[in-house]
N, CA, C and O atoms as a GROMACS GRO file, in nm:
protein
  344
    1UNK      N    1  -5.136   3.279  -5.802
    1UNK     CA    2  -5.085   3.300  -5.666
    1UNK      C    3  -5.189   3.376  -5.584
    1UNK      O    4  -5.264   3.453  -5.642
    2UNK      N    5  -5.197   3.355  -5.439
    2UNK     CA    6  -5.320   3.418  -5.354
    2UNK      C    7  -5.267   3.530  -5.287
    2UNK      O    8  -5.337   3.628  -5.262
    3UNK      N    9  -5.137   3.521  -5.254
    3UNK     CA   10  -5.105   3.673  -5.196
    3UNK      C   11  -5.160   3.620  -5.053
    3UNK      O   12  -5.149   3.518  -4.984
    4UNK      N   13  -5.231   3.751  -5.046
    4UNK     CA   14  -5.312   3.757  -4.908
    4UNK      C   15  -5.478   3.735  -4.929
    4UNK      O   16  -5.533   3.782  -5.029
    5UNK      N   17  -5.551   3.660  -4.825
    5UNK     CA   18  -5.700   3.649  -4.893
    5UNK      C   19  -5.749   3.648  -4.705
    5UNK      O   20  -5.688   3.581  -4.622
    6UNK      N   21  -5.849   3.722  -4.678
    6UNK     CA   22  -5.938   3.712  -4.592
    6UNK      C   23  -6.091   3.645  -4.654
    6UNK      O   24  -6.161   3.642  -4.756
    7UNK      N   25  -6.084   3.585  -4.483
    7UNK     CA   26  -6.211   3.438  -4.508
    7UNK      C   27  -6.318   3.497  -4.388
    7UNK      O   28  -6.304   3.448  -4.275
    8UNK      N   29  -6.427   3.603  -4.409
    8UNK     CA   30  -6.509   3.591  -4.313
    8UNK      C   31  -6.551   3.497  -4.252
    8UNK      O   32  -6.626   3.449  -4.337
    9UNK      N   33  -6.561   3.427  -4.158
    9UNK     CA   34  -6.622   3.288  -4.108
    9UNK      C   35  -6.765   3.341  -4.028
    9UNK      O   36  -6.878   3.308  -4.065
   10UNK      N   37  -6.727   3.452  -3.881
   10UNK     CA   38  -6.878   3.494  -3.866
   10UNK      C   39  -6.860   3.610  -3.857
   10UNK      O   40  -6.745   3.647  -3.833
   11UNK      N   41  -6.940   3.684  -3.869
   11UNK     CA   42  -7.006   3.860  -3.841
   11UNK      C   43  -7.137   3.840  -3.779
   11UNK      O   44  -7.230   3.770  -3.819
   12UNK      N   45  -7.131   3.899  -3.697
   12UNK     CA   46  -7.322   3.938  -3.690
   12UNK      C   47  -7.350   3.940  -3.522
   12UNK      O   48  -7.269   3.899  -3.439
   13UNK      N   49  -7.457   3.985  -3.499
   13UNK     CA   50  -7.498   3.971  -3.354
   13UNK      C   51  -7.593   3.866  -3.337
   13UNK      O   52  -7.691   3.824  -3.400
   14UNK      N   53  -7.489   3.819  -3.155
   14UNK     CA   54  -7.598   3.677  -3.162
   14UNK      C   55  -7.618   3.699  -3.043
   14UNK      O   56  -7.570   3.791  -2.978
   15UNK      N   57  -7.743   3.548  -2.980
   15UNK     CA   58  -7.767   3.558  -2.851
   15UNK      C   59  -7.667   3.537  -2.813
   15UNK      O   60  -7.580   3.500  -2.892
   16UNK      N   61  -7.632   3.556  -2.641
   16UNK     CA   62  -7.556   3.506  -2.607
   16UNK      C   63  -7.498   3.391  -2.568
   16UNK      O   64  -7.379   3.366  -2.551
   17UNK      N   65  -7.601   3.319  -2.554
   17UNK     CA   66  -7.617   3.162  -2.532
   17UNK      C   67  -7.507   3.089  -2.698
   17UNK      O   68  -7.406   3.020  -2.692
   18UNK      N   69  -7.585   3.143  -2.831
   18UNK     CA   70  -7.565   3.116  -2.949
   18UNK      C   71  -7.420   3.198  -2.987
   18UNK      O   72  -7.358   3.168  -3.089
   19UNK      N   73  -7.381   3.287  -2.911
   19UNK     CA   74  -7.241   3.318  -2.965
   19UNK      C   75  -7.108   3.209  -2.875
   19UNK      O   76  -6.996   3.181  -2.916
   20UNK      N   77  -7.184   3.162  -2.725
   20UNK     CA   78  -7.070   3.082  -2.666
   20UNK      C   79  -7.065   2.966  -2.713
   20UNK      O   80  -6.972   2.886  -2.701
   21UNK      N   81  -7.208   2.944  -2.791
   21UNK     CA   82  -7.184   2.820  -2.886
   21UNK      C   83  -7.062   2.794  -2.918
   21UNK      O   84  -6.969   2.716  -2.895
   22UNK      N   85  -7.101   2.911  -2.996
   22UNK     CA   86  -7.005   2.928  -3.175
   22UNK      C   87  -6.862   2.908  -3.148
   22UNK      O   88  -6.783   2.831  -3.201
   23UNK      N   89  -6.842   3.011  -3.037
   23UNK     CA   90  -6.715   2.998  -2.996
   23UNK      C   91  -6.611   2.868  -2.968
   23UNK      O   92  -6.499   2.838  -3.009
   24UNK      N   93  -6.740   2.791  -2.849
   24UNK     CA   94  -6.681   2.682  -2.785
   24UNK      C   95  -6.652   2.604  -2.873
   24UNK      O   96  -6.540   2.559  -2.849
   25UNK      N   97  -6.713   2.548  -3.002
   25UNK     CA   98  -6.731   2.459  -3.080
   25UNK      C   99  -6.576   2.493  -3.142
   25UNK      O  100  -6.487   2.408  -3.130
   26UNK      N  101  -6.550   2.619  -3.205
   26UNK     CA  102  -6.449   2.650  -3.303
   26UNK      C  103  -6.338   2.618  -3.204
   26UNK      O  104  -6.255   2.548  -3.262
   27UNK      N  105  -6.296   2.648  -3.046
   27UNK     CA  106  -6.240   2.606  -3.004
   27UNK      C  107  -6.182   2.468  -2.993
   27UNK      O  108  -6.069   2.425  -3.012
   28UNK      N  109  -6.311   2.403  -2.952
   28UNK     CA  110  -6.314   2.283  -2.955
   28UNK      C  111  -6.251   2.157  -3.107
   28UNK      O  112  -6.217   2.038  -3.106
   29UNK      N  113  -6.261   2.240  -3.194
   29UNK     CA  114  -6.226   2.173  -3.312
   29UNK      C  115  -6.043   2.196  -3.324
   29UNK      O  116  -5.953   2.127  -3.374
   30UNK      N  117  -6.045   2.326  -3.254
   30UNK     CA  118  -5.885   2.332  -3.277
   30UNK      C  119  -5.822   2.258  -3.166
   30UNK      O  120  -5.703   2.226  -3.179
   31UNK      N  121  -5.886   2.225  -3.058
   31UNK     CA  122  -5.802   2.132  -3.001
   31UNK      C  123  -5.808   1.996  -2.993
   31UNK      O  124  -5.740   1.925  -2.919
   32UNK      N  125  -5.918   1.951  -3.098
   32UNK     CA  126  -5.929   1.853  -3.130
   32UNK      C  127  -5.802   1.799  -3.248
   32UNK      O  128  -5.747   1.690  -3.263
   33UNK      N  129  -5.792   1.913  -3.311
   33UNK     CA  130  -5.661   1.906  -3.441
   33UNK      C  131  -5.552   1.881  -3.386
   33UNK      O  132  -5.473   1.801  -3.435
   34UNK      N  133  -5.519   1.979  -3.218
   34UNK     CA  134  -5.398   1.946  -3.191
   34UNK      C  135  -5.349   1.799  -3.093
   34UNK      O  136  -5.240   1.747  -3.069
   35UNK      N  137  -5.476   1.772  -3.060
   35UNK     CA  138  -5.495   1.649  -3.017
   35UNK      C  139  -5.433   1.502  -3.120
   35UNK      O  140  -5.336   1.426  -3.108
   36UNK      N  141  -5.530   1.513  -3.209
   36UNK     CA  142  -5.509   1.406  -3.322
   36UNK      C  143  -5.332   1.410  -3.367
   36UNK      O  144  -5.268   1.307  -3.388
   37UNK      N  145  -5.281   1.539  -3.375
   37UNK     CA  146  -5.142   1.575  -3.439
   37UNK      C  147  -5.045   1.521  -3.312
   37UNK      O  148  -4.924   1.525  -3.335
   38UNK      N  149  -5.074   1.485  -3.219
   38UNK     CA  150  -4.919   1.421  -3.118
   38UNK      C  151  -4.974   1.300  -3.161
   38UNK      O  152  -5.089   1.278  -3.125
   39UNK      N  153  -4.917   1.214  -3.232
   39UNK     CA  154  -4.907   1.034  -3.211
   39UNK      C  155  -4.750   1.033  -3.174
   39UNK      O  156  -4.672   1.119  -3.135
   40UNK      N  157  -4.734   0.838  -3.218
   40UNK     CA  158  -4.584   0.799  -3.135
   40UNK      C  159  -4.471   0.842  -3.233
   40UNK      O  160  -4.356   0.807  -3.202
   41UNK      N  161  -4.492   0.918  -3.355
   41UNK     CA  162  -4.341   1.006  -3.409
   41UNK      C  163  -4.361   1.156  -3.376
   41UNK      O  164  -4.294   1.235  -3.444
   42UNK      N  165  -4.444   1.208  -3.282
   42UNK     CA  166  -4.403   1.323  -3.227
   42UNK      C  167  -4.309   1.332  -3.160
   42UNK      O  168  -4.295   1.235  -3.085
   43UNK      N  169  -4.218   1.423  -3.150
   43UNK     CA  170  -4.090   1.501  -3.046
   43UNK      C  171  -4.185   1.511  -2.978
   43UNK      O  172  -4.305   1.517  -3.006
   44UNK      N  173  -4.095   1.514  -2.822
   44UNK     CA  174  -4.110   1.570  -2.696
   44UNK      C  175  -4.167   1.668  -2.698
   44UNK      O  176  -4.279   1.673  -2.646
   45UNK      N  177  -4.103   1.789  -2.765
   45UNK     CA  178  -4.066   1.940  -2.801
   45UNK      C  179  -4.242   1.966  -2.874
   45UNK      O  180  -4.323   2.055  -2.849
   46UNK      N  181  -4.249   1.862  -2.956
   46UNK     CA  182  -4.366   1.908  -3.046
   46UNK      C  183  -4.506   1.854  -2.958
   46UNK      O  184  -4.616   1.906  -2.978
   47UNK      N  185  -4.493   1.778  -2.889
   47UNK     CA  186  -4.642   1.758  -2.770
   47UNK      C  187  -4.604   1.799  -2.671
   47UNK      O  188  -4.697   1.771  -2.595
   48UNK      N  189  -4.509   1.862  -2.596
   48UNK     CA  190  -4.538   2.004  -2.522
   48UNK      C  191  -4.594   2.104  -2.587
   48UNK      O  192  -4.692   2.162  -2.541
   49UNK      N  193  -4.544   2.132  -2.692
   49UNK     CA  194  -4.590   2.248  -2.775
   49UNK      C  195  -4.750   2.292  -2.746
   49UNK      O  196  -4.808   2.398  -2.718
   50UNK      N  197  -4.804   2.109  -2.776
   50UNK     CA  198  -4.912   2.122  -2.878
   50UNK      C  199  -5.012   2.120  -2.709
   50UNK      O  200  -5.110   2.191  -2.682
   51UNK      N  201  -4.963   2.040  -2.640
   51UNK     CA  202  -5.029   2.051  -2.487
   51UNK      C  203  -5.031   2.204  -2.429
   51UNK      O  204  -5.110   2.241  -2.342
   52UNK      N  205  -4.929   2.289  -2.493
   52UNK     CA  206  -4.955   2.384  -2.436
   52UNK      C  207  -5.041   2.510  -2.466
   52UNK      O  208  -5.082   2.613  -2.412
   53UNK      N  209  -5.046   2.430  -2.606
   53UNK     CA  210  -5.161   2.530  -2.691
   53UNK      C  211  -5.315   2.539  -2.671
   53UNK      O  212  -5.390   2.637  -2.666
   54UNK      N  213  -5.344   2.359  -2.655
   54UNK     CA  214  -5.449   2.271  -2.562
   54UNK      C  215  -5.492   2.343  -2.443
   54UNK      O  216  -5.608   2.380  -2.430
   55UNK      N  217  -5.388   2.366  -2.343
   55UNK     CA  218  -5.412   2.408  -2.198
   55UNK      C  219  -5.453   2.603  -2.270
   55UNK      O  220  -5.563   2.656  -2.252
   56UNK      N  221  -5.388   2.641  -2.312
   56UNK     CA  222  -5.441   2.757  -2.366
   56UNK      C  223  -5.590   2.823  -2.436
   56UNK      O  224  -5.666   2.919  -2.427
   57UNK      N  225  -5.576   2.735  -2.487
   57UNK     CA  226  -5.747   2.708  -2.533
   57UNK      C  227  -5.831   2.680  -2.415
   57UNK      O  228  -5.919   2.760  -2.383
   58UNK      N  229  -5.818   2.614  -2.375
   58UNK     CA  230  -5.915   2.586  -2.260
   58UNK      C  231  -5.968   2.681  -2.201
   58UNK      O  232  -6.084   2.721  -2.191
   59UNK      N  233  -5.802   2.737  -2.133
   59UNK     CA  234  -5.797   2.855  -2.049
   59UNK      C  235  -5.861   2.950  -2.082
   59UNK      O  236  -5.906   3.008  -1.983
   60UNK      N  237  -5.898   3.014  -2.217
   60UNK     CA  238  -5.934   3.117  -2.305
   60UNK      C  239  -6.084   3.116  -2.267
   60UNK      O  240  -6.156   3.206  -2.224
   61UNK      N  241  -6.122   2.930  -2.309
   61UNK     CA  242  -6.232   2.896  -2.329
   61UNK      C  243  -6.320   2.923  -2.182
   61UNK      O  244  -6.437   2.957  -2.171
   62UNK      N  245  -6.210   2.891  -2.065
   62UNK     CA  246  -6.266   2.966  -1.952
   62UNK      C  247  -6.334   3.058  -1.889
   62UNK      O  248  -6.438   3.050  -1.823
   63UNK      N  249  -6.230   3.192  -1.930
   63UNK     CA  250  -6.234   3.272  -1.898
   63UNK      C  251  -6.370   3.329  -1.926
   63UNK      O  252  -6.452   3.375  -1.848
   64UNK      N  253  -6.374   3.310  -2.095
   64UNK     CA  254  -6.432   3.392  -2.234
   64UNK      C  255  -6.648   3.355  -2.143
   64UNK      O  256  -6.758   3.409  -2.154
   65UNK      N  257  -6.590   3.234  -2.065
   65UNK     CA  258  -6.745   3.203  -2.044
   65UNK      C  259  -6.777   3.208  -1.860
   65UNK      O  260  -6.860   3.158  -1.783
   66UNK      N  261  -6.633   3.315  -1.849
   66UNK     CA  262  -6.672   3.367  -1.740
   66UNK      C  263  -6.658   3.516  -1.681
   66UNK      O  264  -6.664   3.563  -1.567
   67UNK      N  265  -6.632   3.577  -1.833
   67UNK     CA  266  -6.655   3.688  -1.824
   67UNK      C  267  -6.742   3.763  -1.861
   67UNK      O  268  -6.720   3.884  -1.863
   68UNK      N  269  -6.834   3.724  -1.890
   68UNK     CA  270  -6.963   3.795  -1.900
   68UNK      C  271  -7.073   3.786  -1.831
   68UNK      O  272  -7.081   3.666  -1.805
   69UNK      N  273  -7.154   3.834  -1.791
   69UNK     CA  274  -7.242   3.836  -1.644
   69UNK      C  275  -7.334   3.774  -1.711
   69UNK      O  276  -7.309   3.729  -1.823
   70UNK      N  277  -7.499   3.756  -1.634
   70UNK     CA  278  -7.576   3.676  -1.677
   70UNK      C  279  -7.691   3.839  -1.770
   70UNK      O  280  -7.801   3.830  -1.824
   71UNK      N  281  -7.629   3.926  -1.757
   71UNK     CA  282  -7.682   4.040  -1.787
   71UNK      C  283  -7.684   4.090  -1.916
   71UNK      O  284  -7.779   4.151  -1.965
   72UNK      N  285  -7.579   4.065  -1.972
   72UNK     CA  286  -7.552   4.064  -2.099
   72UNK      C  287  -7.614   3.927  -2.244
   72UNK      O  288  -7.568   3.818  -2.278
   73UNK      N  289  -7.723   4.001  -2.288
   73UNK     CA  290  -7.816   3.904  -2.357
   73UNK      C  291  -7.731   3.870  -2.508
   73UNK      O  292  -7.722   3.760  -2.563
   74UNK      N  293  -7.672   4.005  -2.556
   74UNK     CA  294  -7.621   3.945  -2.705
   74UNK      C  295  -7.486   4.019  -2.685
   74UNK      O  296  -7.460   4.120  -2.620
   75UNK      N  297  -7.386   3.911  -2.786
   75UNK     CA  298  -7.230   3.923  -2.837
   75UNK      C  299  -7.243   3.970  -2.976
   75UNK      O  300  -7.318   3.920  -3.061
   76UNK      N  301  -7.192   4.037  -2.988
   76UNK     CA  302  -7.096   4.091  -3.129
   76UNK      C  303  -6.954   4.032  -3.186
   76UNK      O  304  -6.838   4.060  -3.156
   77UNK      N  305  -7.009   3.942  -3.277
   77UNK     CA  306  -6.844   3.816  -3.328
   77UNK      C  307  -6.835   3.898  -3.460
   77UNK      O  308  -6.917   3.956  -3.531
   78UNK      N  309  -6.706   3.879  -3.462
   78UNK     CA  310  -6.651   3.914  -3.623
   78UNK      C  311  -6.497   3.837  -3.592
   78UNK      O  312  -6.413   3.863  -3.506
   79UNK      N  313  -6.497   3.749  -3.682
   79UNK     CA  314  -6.414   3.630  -3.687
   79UNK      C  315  -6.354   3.623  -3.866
   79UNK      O  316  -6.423   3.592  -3.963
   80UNK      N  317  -6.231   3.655  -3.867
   80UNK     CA  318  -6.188   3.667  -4.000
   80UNK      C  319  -6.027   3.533  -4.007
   80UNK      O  320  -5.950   3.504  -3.916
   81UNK      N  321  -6.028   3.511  -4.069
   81UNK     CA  322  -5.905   3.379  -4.115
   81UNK      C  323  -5.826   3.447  -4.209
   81UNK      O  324  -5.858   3.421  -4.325
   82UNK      N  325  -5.698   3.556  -4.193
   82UNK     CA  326  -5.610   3.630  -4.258
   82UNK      C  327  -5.529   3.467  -4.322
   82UNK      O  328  -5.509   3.364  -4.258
   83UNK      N  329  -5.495   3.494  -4.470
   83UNK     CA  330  -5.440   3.351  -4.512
   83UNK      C  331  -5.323   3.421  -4.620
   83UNK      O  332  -5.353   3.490  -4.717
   84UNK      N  333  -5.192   3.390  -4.581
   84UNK     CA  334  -5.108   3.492  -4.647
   84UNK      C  335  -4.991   3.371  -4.704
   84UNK      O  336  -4.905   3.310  -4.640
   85UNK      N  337  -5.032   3.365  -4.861
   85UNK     CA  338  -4.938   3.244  -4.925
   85UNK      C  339  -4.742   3.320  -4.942
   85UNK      O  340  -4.689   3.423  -4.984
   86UNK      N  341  -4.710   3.219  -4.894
   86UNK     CA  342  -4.549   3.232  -4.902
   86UNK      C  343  -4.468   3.162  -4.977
   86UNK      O  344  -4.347   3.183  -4.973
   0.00000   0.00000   0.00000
């Protein structure tokens, strides 16, 4: 049994160019997942859901690359995947 297990994915300081990478991409993959997951036996209920998670991401993805000035050369990521078996 796993209990609880943490998954470092990144640590470290990057450029900043190379941390909005990182970001956008990981974003990008999760709304690619929730994309693929509405076909024609989704509920209503479950592609609102998943559209709204979509529009959320985005939004995040927005912000995240418009809140930082052109001044700021490097990000500090620490990105952990808490995985807690039930």
């Amino acid at each position: 049994m796993i209990g609880t297990m943490n998954i470092q994915l990144i640590l470290g300081e990057f450029s900043a160019v190379d941390a909005m990478e990182l970001i956008a991409r990981m974003i990008h993959i999760k709304i690619k997942y929730h994309e693929e997951r509405i076909g024609q036996n989704s509920s209503e209920e479950d592609i609102k859901y998943r559209e709204s998670k979509i529009k959320q991401l985005q939004q995040e993805l927005f912000q995240l690359r418009n809140g930082f000035g052109p001044d700021v050369k490097t990000l500090k990521l620490d990105a952990v995947v808490k995985v807690t078996g039930q």
